[in-house]
TIVO-2410 file (N, C-alpha, C; in nm, 3 decimals):
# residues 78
REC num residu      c1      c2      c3 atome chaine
REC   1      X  14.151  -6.275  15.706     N      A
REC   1      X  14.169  -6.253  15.566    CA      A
REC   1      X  14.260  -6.359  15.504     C      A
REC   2      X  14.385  -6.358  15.569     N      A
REC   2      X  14.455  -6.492  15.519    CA      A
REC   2      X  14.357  -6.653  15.477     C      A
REC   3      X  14.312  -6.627  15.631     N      A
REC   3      X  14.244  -6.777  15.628    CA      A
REC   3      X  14.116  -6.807  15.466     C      A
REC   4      X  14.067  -6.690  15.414     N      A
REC   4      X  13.943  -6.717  15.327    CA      A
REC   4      X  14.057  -6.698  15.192     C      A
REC   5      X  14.163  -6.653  15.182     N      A
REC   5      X  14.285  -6.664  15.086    CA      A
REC   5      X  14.340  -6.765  15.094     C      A
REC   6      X  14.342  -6.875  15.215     N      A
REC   6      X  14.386  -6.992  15.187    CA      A
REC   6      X  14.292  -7.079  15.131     C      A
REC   7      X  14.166  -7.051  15.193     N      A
REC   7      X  14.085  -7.162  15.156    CA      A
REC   7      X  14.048  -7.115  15.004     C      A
REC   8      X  14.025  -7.025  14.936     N      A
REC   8      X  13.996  -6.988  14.788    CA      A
REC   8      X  14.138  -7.048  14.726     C      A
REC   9      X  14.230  -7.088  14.751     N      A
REC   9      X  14.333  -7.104  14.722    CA      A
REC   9      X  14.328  -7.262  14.691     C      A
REC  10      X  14.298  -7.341  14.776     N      A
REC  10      X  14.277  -7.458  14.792    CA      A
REC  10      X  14.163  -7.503  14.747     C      A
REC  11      X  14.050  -7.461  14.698     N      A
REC  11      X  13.921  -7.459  14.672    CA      A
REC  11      X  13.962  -7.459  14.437     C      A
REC  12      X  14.034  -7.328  14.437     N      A
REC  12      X  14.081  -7.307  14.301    CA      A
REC  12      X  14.165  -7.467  14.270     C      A
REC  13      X  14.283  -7.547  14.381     N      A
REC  13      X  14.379  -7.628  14.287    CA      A
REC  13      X  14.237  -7.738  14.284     C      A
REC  14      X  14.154  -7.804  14.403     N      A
REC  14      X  14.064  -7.911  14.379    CA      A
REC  14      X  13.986  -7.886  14.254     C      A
REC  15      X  13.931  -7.761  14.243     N      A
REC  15      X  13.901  -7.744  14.115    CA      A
REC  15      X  13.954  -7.799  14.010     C      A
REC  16      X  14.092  -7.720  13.972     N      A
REC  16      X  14.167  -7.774  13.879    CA      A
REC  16      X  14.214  -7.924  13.819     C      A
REC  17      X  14.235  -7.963  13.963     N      A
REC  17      X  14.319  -8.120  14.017    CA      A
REC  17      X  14.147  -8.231  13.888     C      A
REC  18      X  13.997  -8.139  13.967     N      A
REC  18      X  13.867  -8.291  13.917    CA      A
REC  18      X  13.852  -8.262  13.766     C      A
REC  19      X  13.866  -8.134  13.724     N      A
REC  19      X  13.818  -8.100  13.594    CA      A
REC  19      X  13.938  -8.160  13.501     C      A
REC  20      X  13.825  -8.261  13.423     N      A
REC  20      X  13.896  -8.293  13.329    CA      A
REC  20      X  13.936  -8.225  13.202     C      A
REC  21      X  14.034  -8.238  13.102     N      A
REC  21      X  14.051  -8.169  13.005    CA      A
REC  21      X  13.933  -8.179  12.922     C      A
REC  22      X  13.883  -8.103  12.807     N      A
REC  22      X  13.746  -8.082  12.709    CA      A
REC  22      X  13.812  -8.061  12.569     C      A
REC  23      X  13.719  -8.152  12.538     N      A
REC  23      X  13.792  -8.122  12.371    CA      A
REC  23      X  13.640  -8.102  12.275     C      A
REC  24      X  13.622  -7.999  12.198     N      A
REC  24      X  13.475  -7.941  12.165    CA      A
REC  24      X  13.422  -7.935  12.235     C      A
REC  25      X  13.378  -7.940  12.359     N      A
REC  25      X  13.281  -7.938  12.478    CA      A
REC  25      X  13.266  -8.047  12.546     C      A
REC  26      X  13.332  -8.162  12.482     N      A
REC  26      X  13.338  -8.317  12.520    CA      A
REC  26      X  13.440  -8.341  12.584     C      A
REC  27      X  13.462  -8.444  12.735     N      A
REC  27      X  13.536  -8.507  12.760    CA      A
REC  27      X  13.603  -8.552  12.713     C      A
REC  28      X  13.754  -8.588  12.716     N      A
REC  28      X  13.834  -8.643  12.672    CA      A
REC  28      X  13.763  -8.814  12.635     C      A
REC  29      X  13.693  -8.918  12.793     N      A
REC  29      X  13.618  -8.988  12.808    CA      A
REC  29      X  13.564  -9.055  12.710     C      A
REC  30      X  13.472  -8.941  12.683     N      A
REC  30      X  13.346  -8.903  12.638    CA      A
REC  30      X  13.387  -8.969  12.469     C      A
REC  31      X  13.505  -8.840  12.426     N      A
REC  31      X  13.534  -8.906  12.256    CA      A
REC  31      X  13.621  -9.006  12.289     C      A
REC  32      X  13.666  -9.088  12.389     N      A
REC  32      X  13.714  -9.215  12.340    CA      A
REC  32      X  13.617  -9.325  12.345     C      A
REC  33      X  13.505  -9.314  12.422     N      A
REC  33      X  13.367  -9.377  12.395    CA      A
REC  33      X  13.302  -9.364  12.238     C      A
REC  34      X  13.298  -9.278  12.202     N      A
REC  34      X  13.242  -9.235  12.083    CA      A
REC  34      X  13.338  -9.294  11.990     C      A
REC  35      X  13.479  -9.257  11.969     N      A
REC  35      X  13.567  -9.365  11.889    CA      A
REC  35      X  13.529  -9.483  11.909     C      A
REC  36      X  13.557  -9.565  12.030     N      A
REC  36      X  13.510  -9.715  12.037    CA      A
REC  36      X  13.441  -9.741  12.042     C      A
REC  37      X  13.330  -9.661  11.990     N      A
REC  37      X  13.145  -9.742  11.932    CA      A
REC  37      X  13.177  -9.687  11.794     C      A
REC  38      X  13.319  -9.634  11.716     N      A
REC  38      X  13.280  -9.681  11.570    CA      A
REC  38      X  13.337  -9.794  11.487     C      A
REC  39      X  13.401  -9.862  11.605     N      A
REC  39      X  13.473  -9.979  11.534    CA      A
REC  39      X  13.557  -9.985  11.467     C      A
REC  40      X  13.639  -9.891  11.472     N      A
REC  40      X  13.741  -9.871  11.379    CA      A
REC  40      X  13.878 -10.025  11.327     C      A
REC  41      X  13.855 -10.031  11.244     N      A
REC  41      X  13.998 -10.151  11.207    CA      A
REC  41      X  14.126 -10.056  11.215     C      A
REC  42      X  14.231 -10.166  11.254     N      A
REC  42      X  14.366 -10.070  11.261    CA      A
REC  42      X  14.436 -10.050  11.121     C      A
REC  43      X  14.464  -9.961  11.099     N      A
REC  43      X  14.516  -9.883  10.969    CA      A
REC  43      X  14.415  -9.807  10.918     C      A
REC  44      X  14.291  -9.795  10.958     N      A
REC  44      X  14.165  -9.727  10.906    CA      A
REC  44      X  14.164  -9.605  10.954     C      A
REC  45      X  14.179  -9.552  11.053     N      A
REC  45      X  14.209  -9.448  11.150    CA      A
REC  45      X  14.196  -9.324  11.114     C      A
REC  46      X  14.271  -9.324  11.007     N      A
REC  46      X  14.277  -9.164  10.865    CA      A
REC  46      X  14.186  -9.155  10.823     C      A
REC  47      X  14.152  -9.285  10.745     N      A
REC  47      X  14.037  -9.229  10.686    CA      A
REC  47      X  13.894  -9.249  10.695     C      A
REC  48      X  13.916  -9.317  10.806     N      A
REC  48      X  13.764  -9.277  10.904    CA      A
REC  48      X  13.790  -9.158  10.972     C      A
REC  49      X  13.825  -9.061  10.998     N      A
REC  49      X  13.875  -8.983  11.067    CA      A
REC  49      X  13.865  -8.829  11.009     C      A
REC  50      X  13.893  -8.883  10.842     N      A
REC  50      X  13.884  -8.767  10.695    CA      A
REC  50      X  13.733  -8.787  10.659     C      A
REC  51      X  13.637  -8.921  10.674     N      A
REC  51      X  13.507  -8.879  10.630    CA      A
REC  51      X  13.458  -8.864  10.767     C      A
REC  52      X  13.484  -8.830  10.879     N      A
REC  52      X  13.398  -8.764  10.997    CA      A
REC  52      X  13.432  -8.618  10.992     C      A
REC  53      X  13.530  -8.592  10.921     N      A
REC  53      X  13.523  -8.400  10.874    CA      A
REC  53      X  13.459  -8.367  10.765     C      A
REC  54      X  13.475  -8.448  10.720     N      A
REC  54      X  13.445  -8.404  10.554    CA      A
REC  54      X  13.294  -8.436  10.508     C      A
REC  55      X  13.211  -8.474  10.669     N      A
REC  55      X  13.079  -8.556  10.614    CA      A
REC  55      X  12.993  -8.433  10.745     C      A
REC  56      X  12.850  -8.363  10.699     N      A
REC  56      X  12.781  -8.330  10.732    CA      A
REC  56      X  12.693  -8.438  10.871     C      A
REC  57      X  12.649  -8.394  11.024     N      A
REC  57      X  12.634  -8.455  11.100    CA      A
REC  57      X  12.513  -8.408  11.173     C      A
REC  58      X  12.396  -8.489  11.219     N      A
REC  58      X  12.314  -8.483  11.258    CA      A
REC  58      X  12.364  -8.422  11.439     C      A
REC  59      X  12.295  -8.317  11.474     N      A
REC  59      X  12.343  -8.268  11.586    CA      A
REC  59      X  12.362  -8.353  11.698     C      A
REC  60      X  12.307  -8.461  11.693     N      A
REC  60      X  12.294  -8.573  11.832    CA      A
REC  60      X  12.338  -8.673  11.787     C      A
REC  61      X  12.458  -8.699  11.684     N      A
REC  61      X  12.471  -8.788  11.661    CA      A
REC  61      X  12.638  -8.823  11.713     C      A
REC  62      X  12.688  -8.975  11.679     N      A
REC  62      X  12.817  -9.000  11.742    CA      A
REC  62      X  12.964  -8.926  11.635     C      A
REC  63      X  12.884  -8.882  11.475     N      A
REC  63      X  12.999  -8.843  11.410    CA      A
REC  63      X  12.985  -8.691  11.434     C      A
REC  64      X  12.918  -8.608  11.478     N      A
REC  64      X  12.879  -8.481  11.491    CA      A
REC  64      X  13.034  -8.464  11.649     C      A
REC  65      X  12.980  -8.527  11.742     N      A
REC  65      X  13.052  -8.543  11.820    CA      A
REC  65      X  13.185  -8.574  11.870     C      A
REC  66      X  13.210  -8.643  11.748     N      A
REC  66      X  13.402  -8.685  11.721    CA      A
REC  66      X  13.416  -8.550  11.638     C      A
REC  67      X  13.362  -8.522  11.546     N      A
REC  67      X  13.354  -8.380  11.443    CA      A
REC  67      X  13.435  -8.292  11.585     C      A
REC  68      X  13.374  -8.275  11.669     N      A
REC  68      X  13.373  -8.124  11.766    CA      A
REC  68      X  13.526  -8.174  11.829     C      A
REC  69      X  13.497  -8.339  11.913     N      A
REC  69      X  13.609  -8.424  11.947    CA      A
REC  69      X  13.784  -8.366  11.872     C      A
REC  70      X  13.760  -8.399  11.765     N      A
REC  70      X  13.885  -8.370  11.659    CA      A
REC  70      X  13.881  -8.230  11.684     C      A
REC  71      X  13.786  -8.155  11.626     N      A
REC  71      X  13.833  -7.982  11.577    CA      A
REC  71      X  13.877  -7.944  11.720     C      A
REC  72      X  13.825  -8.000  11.805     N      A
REC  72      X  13.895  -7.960  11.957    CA      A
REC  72      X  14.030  -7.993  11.986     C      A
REC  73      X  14.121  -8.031  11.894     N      A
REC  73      X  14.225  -8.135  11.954    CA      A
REC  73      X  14.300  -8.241  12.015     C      A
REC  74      X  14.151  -8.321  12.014     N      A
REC  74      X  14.168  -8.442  12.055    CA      A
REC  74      X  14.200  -8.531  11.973     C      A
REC  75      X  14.327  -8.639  12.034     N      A
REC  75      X  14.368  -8.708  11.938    CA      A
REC  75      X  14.402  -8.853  11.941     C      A
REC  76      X  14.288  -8.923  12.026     N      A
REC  76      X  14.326  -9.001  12.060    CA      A
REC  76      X  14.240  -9.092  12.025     C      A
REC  77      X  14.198  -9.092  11.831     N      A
REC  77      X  14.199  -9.164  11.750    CA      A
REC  77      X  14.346  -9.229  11.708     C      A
REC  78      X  14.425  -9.143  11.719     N      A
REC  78      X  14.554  -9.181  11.666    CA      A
REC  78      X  14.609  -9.346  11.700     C      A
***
């Protein structure tokens, strides 16, 4: 009994240790790919950032995806 409590034990931290954090359902990765395919100039950041909320998004698209990116808490447009 110990032994299948150790190994569920050790089985739960590898888990923990590969899974990356998710922000809307997206990799962390994932929306910094999606940021750096929109080209952003530096000081632009805001308000590219205010028309990817404020703008309606095709479900498969790259602003739909920063959309979820952001409302998830990701912030590494900043």
């Amino acid at each position: 009994m110990k032994k299948i409590a150790f190994v569920l034990v050790i089985l739960a931290l590898l888990l923990t240790a590969c899974g990356g954090k998710t922000y809307g359902g997206h990799a962390g990765e994932e929306c910094a790919l999606n940021w750096d395919s929109m080209d952003v100039d530096p000081g632009d950041e805001a308000f590219i950032v205010n028309l990817i909320l404020n703008t309606k998004h095709a479900p498969d698209s790259v602003g739909y995806a920063l959309e979820e990116c952001i409302n998830g808490g990701w912030t590494g447009w900043r």
